[in-house]
C-alpha positions as CSV (number, residue, x, y, z in Angstrom):
1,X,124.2,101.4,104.3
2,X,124.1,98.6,106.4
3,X,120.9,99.7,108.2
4,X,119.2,99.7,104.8
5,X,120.5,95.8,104.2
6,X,119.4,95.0,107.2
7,X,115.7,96.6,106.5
8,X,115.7,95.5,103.1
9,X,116.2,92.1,104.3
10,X,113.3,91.9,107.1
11,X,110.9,93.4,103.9
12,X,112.0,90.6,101.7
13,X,111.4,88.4,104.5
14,X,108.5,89.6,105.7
15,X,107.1,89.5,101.5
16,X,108.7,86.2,101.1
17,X,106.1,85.0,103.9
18,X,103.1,86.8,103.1
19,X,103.6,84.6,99.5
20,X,104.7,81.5,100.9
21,X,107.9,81.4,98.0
22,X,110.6,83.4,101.0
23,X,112.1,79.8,101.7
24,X,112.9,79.0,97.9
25,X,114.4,82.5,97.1
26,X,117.2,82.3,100.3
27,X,118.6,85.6,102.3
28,X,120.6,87.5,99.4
29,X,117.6,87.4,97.5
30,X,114.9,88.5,99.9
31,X,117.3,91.4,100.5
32,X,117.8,91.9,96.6
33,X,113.8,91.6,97.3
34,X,113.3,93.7,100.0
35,X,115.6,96.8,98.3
36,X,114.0,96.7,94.5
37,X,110.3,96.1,96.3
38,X,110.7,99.1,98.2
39,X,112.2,101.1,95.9
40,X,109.5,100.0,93.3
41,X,106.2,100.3,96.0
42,X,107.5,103.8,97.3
43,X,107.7,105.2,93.1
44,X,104.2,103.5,92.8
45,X,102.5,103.8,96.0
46,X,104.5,106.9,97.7
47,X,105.6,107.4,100.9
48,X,103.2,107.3,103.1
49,X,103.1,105.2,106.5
50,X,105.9,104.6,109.5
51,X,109.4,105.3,107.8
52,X,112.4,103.0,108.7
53,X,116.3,103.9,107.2
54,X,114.6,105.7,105.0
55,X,112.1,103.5,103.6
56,X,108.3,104.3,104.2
57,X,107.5,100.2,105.7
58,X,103.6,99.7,104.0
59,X,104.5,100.8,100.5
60,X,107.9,99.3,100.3
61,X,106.3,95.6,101.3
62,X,103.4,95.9,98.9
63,X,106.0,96.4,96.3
64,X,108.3,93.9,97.5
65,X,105.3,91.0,97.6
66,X,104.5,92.2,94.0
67,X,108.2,91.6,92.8
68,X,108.0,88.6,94.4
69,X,105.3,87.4,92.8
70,X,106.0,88.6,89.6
71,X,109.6,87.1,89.9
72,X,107.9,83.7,90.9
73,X,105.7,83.5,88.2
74,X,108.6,84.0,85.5
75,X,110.9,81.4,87.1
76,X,108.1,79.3,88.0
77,X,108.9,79.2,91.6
78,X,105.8,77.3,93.8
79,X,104.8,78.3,97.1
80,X,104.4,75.6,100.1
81,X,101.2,73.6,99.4
């Protein structure tokens, strides 16, 4: 459980700075991030690539930078300029 926090939160992170909006959103979200993007990528994209606590790592951050995006877009959340 905690291992999967603690991966959820370096996904989130690691989406969070691939779309410049990780600083706005704070840790709790990019976990929050990190958990729904992977669930979300590995439905969407499977799971395929290197697997850590049970989440395949290339799928679950392509969904995770979608959520992100998607979430910034509907709260209107800018990125660093």
């Amino acid at each position: 459980m905690i291992w999967s926090l603690i991966v959820g939160a370096i996904i989130g992170a690691i989406a969070g700075a691939i779309t410049n909006r990780g600083e706005s959103m704070g840790w709790i979200s990019n976990i929050i991030a990190g958990l729904v993007g992977s669930s979300f990528g590995q439905w969407v994209f499977g799971s395929w690539g290197p697997s850590l606590a049970g989440m395949a790592l290339i799928p679950s951050i392509i969904g995770a930078v979608i959520l992100v995006l998607i979430i910034s877009y509907v709260l209107g959340i800018r990125g660093k300029r």
